[in-house]
C-alpha positions, 0 to 999 in steps of 0.5 A: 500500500503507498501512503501520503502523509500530509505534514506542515512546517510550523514554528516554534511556538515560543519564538512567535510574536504579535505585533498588534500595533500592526495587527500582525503575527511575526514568525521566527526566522528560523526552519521551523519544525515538524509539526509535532503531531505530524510525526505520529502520522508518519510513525504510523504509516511506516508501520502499516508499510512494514506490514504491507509493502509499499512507500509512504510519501510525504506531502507539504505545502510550503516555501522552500523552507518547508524542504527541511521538514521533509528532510526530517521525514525522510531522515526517520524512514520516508521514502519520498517527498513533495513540496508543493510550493508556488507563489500563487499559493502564499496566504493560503487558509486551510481550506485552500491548504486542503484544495492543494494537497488533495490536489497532490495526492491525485496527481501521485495516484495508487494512493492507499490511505492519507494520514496526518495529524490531528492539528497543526500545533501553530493555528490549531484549526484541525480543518486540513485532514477532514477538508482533504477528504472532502475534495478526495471524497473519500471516508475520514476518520479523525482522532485516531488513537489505534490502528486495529486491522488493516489491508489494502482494501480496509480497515478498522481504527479506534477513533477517540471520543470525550467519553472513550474511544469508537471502533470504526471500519472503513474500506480504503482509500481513507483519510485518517488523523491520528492522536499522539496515543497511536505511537511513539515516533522514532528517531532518525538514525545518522545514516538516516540523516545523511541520506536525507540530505542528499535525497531529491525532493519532487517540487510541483506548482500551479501548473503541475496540479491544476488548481483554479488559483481564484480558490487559493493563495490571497483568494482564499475565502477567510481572511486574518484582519487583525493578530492580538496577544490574548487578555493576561489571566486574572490574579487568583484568590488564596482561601485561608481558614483556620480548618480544611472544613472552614476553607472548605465551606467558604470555597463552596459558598463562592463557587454557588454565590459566581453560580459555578455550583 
């Protein structure tokens, strides 16, 4: 089975600024990273290859920068990689993020099952894996915490759910968002590391997917009109007592006097 999985370089988080004067965000200049969990998505679908033969193909959206992520996938065990980078796709949403990578996975054909993982750590949107499918129209199932059987014609995952977990079958192809219980990633070995250097990256544009450029880059649909660093946390309240049983009752008659209780 060949397997694209769909990763994104983000920053690192802590290295992020916001200018609101500006009403901008300011990213650091660096490489960025793998989106963190990506690489559980990319764990998963080299252990799925190890049980059924084929290539796992990492697929970003991206500027050249976003070659080092991919490098990274291919330090850990990828077989192949591919940017999908022009200028007409800058400023981007999700949405259209989601239009170009599908766009992608059709053009690699004999694509199996697509997985990535549950959200980009720097926008937290989780939009990407579900609207891929959409423009696939292929099954999705998201929040994957297991990968209970698997062939080349289906599957059965354990989606996470707020009260457990669902068992969900599905016949292939698939997109799949995996939760970081699925795995433990590996790390890249030094050998590993050398051979992604050197490793050819498949760079396609505008006019190797056919991607209407009125659906994406600055048409996207959504736009960002304004960045701001959210409200500082207010200052908490110690409740003192000469008994546990009088800090108690005092905690109790707060929580029901601000109607928590």
């Amino acid at each position: 089975m060949n397997i694209a999985v769909i990763i994104k370089q983000v920053p690192e988080i802590e290295l992020i600024r916001v200018d609101e004067a500006a009403g901008k965000v300011t990213l650091p200049s660096g490489p960025g990273i793998v989106n963190p969990f990506d690489e559980y998505a990319i764990e998963e679908a080299m252990r799925i290859r190890e049980k059924l033969g084929g290539k796992v193909i990492a697929v970003t959206v991206g500027s050249d920068r976003a070659e080092s992520a991919l490098r990274q996938a291919l330090s850990v065990g990828v077989d192949e990689a591919v940017l999908v980078a022009d200028p007409a796709f800058d400023d981007s949403d999700p949405q259209a993020i989601a239009r170009l990578l599908a766009a992608a996975v059709t053009k690699l054909g004999n694509i199996g099952l697509v997985l990535a993982g549950r959200q980009a750590v720097d926008d937290d949107a989780a939009q990407v894996p579900a609207a891929v499918a959409a423009h696939l129209d292929w099954p999705q199932i998201l929040f994957v915490r297991k990968t209970e059987t698997i062939s080349d014609a289906e599957a059965v995952f354990q989606r996470t759910t707020e009260e457990g977990y669902d068992t969900v079958a599905t016949a292939l192809p698939a997109v799949v968002s995996v939760v970081k219980e699925i795995n433990e990633p590996r790390l890249p070995s030094l050998k590993g590391k050398m051979a992604a250097k050197k490793a050819p990256i498949t760079k396609w544009g505008a006019g190797d997917l056919g991607v209407d450029p009125a659906l994406v880059g600055k048409n996207s649909a959504s736009k960002t009109t304004a960045a701001f660093n959210p409200p500082p946390r207010q200052k908490g309240e110690i409740i003192s007592g000469e008994t546990p049983e009088e800090i108690a009752d005092t905690l109790i008659k707060k929580l029901r006097d601000n109607q928590i209780l």
